[in-house]
C-alpha positions in Angstrom: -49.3 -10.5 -85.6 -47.8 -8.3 -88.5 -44.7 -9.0 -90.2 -43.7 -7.4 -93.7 -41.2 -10.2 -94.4 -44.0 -12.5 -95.2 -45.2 -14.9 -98.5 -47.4 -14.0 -100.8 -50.0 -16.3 -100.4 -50.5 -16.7 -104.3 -46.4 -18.0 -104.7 -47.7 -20.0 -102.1 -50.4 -22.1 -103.4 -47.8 -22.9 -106.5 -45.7 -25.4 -103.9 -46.1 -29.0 -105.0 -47.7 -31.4 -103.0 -51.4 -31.0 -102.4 -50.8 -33.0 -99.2 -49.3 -29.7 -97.9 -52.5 -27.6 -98.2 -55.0 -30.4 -96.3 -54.0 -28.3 -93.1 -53.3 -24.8 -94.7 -56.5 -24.6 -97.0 -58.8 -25.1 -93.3 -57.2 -21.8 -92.2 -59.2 -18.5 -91.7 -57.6 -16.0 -93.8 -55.7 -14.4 -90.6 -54.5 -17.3 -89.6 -53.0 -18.1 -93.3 -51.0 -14.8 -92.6 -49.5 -15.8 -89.6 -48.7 -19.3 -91.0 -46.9 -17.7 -94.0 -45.0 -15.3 -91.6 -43.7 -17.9 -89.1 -43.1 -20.4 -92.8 -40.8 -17.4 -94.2 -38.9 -17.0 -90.6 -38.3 -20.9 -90.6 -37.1 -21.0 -94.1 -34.6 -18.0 -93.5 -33.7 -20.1 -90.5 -33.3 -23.1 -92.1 -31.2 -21.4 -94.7 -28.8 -20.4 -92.4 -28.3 -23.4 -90.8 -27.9 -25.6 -94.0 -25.2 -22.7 -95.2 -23.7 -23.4 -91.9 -23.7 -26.9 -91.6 -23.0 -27.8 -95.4 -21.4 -24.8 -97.3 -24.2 -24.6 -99.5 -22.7 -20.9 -100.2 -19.4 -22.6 -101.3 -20.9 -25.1 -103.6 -23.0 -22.5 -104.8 -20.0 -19.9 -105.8 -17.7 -23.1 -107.3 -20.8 -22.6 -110.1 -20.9 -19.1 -110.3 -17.2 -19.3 -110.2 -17.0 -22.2 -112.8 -15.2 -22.2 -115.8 -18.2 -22.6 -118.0 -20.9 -19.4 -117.3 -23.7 -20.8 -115.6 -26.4 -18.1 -115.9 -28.8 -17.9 -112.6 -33.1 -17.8 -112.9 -34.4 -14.7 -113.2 -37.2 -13.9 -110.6 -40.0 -14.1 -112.8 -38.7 -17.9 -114.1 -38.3 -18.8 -110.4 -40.4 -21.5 -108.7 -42.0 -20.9 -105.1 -38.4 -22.9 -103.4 -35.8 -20.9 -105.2 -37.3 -17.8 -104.4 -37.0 -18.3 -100.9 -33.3 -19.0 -101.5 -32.7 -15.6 -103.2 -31.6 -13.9 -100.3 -28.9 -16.5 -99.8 -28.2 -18.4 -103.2 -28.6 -18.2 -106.6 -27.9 -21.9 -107.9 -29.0 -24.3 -105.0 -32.2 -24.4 -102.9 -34.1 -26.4 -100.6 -36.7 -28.4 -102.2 -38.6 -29.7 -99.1 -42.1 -27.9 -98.0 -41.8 -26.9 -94.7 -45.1 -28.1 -92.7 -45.2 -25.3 -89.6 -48.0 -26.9 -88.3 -46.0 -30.1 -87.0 -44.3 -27.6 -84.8 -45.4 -28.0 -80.9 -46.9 -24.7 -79.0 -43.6 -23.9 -77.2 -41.4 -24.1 -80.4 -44.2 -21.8 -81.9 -44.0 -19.2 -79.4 -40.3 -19.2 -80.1 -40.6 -18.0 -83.3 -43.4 -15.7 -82.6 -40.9 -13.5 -80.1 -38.9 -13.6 -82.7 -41.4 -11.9 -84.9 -42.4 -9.9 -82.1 -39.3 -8.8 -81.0 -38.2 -8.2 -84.9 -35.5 -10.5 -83.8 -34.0 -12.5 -86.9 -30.6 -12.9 -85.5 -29.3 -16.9 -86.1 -27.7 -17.1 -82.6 -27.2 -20.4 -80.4 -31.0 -20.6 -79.2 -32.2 -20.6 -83.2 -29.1 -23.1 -84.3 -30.7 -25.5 -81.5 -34.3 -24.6 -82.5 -33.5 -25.5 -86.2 -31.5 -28.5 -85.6 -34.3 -30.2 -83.1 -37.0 -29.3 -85.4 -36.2 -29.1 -89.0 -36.1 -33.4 -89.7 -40.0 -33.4 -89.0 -41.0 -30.5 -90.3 -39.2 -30.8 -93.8 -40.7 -34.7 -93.7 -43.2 -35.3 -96.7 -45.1 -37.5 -94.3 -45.6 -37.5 -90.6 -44.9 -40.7 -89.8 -41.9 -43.4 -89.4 -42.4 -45.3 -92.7 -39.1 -44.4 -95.1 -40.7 -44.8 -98.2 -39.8 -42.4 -101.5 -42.3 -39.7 -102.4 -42.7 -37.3 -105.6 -40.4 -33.8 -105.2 -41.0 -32.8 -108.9 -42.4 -34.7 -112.4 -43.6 -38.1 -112.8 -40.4 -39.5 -113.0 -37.5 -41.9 -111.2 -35.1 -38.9 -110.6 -37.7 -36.8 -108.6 -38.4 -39.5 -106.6 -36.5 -39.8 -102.7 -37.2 -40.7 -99.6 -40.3 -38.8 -97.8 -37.6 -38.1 -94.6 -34.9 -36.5 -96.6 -33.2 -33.4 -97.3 -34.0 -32.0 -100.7 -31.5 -29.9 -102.3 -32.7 -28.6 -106.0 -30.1 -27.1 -108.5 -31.2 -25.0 -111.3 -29.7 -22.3 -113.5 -30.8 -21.3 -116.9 -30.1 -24.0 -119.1 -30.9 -21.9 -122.4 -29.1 -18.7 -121.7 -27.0 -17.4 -124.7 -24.8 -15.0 -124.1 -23.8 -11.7 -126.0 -23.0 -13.1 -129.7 -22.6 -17.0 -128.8 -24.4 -18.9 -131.3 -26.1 -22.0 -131.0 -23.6 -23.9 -132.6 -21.3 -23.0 -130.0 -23.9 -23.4 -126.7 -24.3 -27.2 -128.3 -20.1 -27.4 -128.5 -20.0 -26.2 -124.6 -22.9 -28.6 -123.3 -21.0 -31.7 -122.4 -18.1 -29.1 -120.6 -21.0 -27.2 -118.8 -22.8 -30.5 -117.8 -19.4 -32.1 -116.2 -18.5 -29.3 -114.5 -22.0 -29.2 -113.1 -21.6 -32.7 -112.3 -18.7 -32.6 -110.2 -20.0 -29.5 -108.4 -22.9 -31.4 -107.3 -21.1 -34.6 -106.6 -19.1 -32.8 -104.2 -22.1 -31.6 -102.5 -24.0 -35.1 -102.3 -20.8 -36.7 -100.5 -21.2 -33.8 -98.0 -24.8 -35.3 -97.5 -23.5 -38.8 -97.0 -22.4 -37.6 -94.0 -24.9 -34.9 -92.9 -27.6 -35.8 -90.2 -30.7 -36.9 -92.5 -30.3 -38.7 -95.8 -30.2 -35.7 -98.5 -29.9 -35.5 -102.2 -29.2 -32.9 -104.8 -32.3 -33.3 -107.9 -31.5 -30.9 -110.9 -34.4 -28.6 -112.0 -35.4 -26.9 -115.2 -38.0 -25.3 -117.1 -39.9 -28.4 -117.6 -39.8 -29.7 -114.1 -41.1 -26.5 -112.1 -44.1 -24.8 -111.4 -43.3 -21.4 -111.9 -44.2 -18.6 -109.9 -46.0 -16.8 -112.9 -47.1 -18.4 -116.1 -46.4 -16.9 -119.7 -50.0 -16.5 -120.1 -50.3 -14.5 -117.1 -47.1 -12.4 -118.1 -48.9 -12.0 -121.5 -51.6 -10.3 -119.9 -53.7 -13.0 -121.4 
């Protein structure tokens, strides 16, 4: 199977979650491909459906639309989840890791003639696909037991339920624009951080009502695994 709108298997091994590579890291190195092709299909998928089903494009232009300037990540400051949301968003992403392998043969095959067929079209049969498939294979455990697992750092915010929807928000939070000082980024923080606030809050009532528990977690700098380290950009 060949497919150029793959995931470079190095982004890859950034996700979080080392429970996620006890099934990926047993793969022969063909078989990795494959899994990273039919992973990028679902995502885009599952992109489309979320947008679909919650606005997420709405909730993400009443930022970019804000009052306050709410500068998006650059690529190279992205983790391994936003940038599979960059086709689609630039504030909100999904936060879950997708496990592919949960899927059964025949919803496999389904996305391999898409692949095949070069067919990435979000018609009826994929709207069904996604909405039959996506609570298990976003689940951080394969089982029934609803208990909270880690989606981040070691700490109470980043912790939810192991069957929910994860739904990350991060911008840059230390942008400065064209002559702003610091003085004035400190005076604009608690109007930034409201507006932020209400933008989100309107997006977890949406989930109240959506068809798994979901819950927006704010990112940042300091809770991420970035794609590329500053070493690494260093050349060092």
């Amino acid at each position: 199977m060949t497919n150029q709108n793959t995931i470079n298997l190095e982004y890859f091994k950034t996700k979080s979650s080392q429970s996620s590579y006890d099934y990926f890291d047993k793969l022969s190195l063909k078989a990795k491909e494959n899994y990273l092709i039919f992973y990028k299909l679902y995502s885009d998928l599952l992109y489309r459906y979320l947008i679909e089903k919650l606005k997420l494009n709405t909730y993400d232009e009443m930022i970019r639309d804000a009052r306050n300037h709410f500068e998006p990540v650059n690529d190279n400051k992205m983790d391994f989840y936003q940038l599979l949301a960059k086709d689609y968003l630039k504030y909100f992403y999904i936060r879950n890791n997708l496990y592919i392998e949960r899927l059964t043969n025949e919803e496999l095959t389904f996305l391999r003639k898409k692949i095949e067929g070069e067919n990435l079209d979000f018609d009826e049969e994929s709207k069904e696909f996604i909405q039959k498939t996506y609570p298990k294979v976003i689940a951080e455990i394969d089982d029934s037991k609803d208990i909270n697992v880690n989606y981040g750092p070691d700490n109470v915010p980043f912790y939810k339920s192991a069957h929910a929807l994860i739904i990350g928000v991060r911008f840059d939070d230390y942008y400065l624009a064209a002559n702003e000082t610091e003085e004035e980024w400190n005076n604009k923080y608690p109007s930034r951080e409201f507006e932020l606030e209400n933008i989100t809050f309107c997006l977890e009532k949406s989930l109240e009502k959506f068809e798994v528990k979901g819950y927006v977690i704010r990112y940042n700098d300091f809770s991420i695994i970035p794609l590329v380290n500053e070493k690494e950009k260093d050349g060092k």
